[in-house]
Residue frames relative to the residue before (quaternion, step in Angstrom):
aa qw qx qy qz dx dy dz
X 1.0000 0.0000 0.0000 0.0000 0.00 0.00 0.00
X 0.4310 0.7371 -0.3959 0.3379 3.67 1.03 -0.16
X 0.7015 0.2488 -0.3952 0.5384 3.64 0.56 -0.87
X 0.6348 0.3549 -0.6265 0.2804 3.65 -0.41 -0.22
X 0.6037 0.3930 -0.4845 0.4964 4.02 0.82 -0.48
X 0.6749 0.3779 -0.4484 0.4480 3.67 -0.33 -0.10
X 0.5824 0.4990 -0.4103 0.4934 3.89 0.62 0.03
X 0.6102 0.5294 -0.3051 0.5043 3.43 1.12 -1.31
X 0.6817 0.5960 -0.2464 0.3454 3.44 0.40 -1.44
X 0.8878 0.1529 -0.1911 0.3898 3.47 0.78 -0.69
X 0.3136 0.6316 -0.5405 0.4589 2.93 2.01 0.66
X 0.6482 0.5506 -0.3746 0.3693 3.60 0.94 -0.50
X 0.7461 0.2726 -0.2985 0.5291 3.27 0.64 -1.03
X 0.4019 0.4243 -0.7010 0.4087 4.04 -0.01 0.42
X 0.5981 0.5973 -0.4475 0.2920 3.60 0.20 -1.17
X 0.7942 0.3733 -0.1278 0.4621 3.10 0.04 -1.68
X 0.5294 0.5055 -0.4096 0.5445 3.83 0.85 -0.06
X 0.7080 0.4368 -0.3141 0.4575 3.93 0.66 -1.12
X 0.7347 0.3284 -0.3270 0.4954 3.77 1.25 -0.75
X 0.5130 0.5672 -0.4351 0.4752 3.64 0.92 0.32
X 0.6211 0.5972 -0.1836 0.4731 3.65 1.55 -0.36
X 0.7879 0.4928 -0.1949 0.3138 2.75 0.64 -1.36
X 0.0064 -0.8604 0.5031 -0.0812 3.77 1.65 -0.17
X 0.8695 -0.1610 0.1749 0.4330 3.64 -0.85 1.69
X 0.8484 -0.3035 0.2727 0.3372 3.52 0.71 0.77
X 0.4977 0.6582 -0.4225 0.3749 3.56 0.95 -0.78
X 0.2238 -0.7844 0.4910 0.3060 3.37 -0.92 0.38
X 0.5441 -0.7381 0.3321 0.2209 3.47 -0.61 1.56
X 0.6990 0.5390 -0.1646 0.4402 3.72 0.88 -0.44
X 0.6817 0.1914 -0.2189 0.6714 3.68 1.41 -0.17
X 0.1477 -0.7504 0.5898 0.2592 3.07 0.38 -1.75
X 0.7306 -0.2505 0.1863 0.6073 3.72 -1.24 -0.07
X 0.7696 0.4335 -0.3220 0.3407 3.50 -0.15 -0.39
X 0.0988 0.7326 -0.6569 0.1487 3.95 1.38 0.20
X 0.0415 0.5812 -0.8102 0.0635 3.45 -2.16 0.33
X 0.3320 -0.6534 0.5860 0.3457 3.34 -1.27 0.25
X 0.1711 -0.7540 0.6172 0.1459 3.46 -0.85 0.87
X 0.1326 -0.7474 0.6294 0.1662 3.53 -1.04 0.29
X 0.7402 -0.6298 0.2296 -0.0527 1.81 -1.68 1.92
X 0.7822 0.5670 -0.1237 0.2268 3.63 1.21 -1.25
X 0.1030 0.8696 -0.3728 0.3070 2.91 2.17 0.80
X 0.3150 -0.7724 0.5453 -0.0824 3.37 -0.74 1.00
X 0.2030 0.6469 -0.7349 0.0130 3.95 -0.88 0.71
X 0.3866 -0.7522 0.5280 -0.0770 2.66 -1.76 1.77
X 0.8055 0.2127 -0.1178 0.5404 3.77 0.27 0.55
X 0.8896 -0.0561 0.4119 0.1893 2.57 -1.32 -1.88
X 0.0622 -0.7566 0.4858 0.4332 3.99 0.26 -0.44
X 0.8662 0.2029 -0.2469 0.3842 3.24 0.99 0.27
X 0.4579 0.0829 -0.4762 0.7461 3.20 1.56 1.63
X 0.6586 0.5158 -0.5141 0.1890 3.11 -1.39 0.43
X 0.4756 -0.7598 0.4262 0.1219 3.81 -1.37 -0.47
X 0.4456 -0.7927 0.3019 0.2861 3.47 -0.82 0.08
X 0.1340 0.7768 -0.5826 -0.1980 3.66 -0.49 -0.55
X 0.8775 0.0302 -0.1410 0.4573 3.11 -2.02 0.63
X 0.0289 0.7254 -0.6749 0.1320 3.94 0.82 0.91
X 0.4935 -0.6938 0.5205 0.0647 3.06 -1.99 0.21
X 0.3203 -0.8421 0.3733 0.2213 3.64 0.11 -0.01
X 0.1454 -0.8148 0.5407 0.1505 3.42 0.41 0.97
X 0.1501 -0.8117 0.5644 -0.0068 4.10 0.02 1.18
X 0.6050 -0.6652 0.3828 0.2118 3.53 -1.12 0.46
X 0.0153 -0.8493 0.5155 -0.1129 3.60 -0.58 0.93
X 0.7873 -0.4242 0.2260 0.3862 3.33 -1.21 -0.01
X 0.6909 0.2589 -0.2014 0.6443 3.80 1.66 -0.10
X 0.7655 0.2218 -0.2716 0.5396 3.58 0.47 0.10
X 0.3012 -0.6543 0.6937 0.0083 3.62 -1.49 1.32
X 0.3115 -0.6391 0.6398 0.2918 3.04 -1.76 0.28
X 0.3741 -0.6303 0.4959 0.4656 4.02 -0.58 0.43
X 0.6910 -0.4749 0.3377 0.4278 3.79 -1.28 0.97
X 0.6936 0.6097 -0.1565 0.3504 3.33 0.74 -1.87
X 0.7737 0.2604 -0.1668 0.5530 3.68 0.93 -0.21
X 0.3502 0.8303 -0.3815 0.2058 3.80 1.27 -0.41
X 0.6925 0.3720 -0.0828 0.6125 3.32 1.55 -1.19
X 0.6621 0.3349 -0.5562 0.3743 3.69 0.31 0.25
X 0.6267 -0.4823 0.5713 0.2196 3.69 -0.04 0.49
X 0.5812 0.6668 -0.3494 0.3089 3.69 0.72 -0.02
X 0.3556 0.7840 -0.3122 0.4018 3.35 1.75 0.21
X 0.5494 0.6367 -0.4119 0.3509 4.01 1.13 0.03
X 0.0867 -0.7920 0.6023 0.0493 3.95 -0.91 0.58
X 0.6222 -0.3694 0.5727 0.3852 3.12 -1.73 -0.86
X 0.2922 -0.8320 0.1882 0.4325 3.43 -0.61 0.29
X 0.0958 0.8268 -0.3937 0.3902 3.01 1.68 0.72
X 0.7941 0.3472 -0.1875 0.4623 3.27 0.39 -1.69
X 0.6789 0.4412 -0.4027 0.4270 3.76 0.68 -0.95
X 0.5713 0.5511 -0.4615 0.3960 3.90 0.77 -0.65
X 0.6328 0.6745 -0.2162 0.3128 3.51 0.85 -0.90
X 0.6251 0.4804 -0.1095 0.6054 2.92 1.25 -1.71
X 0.7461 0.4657 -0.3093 0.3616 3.56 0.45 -0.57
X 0.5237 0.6902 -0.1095 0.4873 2.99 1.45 -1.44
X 0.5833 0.3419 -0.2847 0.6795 4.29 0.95 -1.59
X 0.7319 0.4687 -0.3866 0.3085 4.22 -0.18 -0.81
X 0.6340 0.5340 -0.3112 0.4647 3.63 1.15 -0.06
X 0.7419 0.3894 -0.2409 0.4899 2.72 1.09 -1.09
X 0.4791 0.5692 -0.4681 0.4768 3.79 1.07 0.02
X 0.6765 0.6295 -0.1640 0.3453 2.84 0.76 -1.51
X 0.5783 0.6109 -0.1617 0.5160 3.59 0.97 -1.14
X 0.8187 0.2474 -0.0159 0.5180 3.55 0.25 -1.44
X 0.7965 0.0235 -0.1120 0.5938 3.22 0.53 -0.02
X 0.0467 0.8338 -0.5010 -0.2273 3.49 -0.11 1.34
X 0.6749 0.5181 -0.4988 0.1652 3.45 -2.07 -1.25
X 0.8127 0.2058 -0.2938 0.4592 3.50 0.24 0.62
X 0.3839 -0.8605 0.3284 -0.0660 3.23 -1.85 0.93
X 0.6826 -0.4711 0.1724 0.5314 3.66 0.15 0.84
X 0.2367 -0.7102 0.6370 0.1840 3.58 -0.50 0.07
X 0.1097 0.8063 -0.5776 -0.0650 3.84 -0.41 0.43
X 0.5747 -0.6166 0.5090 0.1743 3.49 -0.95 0.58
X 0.6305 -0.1878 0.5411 0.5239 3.07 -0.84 -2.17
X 0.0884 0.5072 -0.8459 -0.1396 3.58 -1.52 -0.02
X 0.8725 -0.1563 0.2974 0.3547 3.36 -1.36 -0.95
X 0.5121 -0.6038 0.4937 0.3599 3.90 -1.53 0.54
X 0.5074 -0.6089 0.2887 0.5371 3.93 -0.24 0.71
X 0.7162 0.3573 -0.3780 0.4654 4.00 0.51 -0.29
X 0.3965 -0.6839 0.4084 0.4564 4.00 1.54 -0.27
X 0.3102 0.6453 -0.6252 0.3105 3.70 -1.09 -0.81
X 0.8236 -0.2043 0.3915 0.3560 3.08 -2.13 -0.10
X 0.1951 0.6956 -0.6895 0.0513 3.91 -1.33 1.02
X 0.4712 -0.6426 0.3851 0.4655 3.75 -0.41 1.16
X 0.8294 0.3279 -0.2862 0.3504 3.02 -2.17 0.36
X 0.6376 0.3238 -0.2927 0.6347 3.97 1.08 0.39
X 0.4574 -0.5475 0.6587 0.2392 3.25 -1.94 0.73
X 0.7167 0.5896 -0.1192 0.3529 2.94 0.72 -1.86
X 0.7687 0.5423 -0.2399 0.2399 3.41 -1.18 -2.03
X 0.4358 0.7689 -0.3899 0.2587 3.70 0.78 0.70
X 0.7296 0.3410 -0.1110 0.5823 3.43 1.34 -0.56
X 0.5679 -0.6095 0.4208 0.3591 4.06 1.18 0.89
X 0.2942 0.6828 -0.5195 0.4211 4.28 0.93 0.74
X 0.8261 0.4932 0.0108 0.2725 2.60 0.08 -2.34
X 0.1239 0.7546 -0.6212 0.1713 4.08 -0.48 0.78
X 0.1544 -0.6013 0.7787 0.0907 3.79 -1.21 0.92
X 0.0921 -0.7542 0.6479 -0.0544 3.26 -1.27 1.53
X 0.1773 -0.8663 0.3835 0.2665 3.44 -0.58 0.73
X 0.7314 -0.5415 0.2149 0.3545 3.63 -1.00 0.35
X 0.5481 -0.5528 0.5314 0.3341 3.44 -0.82 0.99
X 0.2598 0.7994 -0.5359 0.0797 4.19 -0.94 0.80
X 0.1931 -0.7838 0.5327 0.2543 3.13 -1.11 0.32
X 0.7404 -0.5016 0.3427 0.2876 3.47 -1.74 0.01
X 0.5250 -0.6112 0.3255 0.4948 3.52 -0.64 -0.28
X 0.5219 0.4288 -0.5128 0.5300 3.61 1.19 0.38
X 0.3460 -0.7379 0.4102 0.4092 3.73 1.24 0.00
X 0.3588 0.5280 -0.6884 0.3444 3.77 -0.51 1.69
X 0.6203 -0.5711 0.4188 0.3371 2.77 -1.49 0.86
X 0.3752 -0.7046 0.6001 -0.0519 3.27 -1.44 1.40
X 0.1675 -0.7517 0.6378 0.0082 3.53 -1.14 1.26
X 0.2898 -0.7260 0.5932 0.1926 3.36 0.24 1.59
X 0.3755 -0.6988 0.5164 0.3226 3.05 -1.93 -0.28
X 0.6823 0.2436 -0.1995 0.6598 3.11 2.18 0.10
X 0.5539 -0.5564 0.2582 0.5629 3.46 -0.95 -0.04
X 0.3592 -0.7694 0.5187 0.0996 3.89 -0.87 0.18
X 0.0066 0.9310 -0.3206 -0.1742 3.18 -0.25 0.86
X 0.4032 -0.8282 0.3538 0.1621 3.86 -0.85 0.37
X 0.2544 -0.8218 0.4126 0.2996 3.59 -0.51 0.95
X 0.8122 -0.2853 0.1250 0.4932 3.79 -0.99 -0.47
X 0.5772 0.4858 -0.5047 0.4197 3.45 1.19 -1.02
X 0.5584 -0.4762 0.5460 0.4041 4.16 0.27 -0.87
X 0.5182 0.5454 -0.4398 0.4905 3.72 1.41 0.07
X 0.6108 -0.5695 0.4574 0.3055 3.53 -1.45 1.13
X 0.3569 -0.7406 0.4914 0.2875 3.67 -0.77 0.04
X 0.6289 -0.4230 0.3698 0.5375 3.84 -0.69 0.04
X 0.5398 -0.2259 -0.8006 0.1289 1.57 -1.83 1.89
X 0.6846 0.5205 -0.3130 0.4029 4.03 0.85 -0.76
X 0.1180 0.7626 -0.6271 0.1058 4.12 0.98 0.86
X 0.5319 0.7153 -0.3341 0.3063 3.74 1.01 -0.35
X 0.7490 0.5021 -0.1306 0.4120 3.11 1.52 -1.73
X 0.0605 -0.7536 0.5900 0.2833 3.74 -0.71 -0.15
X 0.6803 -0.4523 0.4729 0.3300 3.48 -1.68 0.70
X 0.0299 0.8002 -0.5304 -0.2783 3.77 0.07 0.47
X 0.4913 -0.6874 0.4226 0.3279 3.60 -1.03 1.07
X 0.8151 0.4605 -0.2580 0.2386 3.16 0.12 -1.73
X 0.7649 0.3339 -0.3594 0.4174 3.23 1.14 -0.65
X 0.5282 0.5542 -0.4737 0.4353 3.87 0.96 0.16
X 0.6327 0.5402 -0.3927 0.3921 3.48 1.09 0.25
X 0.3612 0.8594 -0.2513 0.2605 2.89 1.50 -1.14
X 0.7960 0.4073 0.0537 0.4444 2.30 0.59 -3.10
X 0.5009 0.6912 -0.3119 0.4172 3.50 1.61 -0.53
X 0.7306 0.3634 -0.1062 0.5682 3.61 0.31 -1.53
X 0.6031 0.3544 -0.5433 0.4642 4.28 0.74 0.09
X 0.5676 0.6536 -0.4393 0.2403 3.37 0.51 -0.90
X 0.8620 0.1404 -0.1294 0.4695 3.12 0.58 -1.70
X 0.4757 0.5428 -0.5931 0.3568 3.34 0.66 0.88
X 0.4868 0.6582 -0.5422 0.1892 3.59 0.99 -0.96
X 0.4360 -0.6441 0.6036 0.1750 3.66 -1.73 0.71
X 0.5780 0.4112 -0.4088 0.5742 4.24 0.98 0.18
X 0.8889 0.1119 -0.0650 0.4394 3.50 -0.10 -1.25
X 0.3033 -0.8672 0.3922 0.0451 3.53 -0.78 1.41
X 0.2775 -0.8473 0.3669 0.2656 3.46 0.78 0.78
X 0.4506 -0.6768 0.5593 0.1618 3.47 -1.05 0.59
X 0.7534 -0.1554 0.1581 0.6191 3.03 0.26 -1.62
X 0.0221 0.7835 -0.6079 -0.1268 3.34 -1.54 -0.05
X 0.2542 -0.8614 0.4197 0.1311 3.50 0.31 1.92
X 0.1651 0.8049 -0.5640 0.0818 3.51 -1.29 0.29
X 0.4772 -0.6584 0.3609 0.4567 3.24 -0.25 0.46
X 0.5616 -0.6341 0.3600 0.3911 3.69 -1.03 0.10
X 0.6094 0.4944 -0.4754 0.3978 3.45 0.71 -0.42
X 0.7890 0.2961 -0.3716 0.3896 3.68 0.53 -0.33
X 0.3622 0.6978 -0.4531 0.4201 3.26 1.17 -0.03
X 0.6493 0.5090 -0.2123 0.5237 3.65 1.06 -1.32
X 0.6100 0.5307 -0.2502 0.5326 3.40 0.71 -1.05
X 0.6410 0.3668 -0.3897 0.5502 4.17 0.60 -0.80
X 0.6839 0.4418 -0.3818 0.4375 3.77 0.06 -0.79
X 0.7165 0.4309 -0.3379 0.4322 3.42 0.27 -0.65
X 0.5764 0.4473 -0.4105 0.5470 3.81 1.25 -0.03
X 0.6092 0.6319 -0.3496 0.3277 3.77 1.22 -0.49
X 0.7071 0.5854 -0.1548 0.3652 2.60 1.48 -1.16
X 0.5384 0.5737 -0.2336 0.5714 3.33 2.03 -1.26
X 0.8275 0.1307 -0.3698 0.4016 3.30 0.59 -0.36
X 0.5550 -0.6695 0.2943 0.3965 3.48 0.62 1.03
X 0.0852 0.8459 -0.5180 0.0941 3.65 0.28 1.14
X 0.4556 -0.5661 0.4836 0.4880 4.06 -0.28 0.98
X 0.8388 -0.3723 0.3716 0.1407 2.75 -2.16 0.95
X 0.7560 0.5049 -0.0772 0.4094 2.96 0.75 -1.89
X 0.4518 0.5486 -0.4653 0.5276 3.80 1.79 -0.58
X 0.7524 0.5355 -0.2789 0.2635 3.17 0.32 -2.35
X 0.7298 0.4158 -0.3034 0.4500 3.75 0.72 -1.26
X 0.5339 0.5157 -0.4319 0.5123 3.72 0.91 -0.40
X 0.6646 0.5646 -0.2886 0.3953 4.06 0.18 -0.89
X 0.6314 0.4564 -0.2264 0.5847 3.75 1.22 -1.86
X 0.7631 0.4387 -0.3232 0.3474 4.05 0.77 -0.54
X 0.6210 0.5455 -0.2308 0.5134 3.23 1.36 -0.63
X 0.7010 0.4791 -0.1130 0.5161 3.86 0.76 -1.11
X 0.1137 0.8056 -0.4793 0.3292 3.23 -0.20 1.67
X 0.4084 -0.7145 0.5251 0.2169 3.53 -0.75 0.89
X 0.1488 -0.8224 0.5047 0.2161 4.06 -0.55 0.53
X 0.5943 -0.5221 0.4407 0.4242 3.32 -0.91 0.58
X 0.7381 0.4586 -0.2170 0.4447 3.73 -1.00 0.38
X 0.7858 -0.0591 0.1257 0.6027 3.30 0.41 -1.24
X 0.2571 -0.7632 0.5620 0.1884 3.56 -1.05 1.20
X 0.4768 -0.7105 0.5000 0.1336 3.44 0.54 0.72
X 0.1244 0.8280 -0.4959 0.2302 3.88 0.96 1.66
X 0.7808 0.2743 -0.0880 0.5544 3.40 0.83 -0.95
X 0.8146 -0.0332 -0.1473 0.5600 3.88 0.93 0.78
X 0.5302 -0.4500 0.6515 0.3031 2.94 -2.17 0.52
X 0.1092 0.6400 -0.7527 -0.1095 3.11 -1.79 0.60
X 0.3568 -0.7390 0.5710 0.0241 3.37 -1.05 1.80
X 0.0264 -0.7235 0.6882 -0.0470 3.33 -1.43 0.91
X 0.0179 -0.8369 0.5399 0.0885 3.14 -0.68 1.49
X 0.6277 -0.4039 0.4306 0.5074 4.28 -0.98 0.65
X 0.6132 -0.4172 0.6194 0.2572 3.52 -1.85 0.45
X 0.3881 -0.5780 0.6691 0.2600 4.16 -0.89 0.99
X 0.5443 -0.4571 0.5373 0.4540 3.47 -1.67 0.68
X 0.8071 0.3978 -0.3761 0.2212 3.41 -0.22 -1.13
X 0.4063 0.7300 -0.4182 0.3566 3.41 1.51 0.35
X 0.7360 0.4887 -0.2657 0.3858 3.28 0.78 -1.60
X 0.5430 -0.0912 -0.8284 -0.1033 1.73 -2.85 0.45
X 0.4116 0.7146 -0.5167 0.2304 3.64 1.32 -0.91
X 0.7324 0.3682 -0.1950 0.5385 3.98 0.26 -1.52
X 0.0000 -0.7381 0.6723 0.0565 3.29 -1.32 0.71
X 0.2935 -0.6880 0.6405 0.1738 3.69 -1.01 1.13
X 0.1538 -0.6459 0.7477 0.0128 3.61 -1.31 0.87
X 0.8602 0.2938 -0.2137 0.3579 3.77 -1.39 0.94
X 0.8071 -0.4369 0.0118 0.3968 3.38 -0.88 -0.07
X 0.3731 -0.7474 0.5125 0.1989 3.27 -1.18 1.26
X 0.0052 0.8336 -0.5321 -0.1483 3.64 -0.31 0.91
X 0.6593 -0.5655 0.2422 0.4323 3.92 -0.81 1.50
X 0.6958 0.2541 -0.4165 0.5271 4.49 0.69 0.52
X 0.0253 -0.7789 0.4697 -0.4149 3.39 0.93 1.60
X 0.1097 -0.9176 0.3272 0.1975 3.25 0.43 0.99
């Protein structure tokens, strides 16, 4: 009898997250920044063999930033799944906790394939996000690379100045893997801050169904401990398949 209560459970909290959004009318799902996106975006394979079509362009705005370090490689193209998402978690940070803005990395080249410095990011899934932080007078901070953080939440050399801000890297945590379109797969990070986000879930008393969705999704990879960024991986859309193909773990909101 568990999954139908865990189905209930987070039909509830999306709810209460969409009427905690929706403030006076606003629409909760773009926000000021709506665009039409079109729809006819295409992943082809693999995230790490495969390709794009008709990708999207997830473009800067008042809640979402490009990190300096990547601004110029044009690598900014998705599914539109993924850009709705990405836009969608930056409002809602943005909303609840203002003055500060998405960090984005990479997603995918606008046709996908091979882009230097990634295994992956080939099929418009795949996005390195960097970490909500603040300064040493503690505002949020727009890094000019990614930056990484140890367990206390204090930047490491060179960025001892910076701290790991929690509340909003949860925030952006608990929309993701609640969102109800795009179903995350994975979401790497090292473990000490992974531990560090849950324990802010918990402080701020986030449903069950956020917290156990977050502990399943947040994972340390072999190789790289993923200190100085999120890297987000969202399932192939039905209307993708057979073309898209998901490889690894299937977690039970698998579309």
């Amino acid at each position: 009898m568990r999954a139908p209560f865990v189905a209930v459970a987070l039909s509830l909290a999306l709810a209460a997250s969409a009427v905690a959004d929706r403030g006076g009318g606003t629409d909760p799902t773009r926000g000021e920044d709506a665009r039409p996106l079109p729809r006819r975006s295409r992943s082809v394979g693999l995230p790490f063999r495969g390709a794009l079509r008709d990708g999207v362009l997830l473009r800067e705005s008042r809640h979402v930033r490009y990190v300096t370090e990547y601004a110029g490689t044009g690598n900014h193209w998705g599914t539109w799944e993924m850009v709705q998402l990405l836009e969608r978690a930056a409002y809602r940070v943005a909303r609840r906790l203002p003055g500060a803005k998405l960090s984005v990395g990479e997603l995918s080249a606008e046709r996908g394939g091979r882009i230097p410095g990634h295994a992956s990011h080939q099929s418009g899934r795949d996005v390195d996000l960097g970490f909500y932080m603040l300064d040493a007078r503690g505002r949020p901070y727009d890094a000019f690379a990614f930056a990484s953080f140890g367990a206390d939440g204090r930047g490491l050399p060179p960025n001892q100045s910076l701290t790991f801000d929690d509340a909003r890297n949860w925030e952006l945590v608990a929309k993701l893997v609640a969102d109800g379109d795009a179903r995350v797969q994975h979401l790497f990070v090292a473990r000490h801050l992974k531990e560090r986000l849950l324990a802010e879930g918990r402080r701020r008393r986030a449903p069950q169904v956020v917290l156990d969705r977050a502990a399943a999704v947040m994972s340390q990879p072999a190789g790289h401990p993923h200190a100085n960024h999120f890297h987000l991986r969202i399932y192939c859309s039905p209307s993708n398949r057979p073309a898209c193909r998901d490889q690894g773990t299937r977690h039970p909101w698998a579309p």
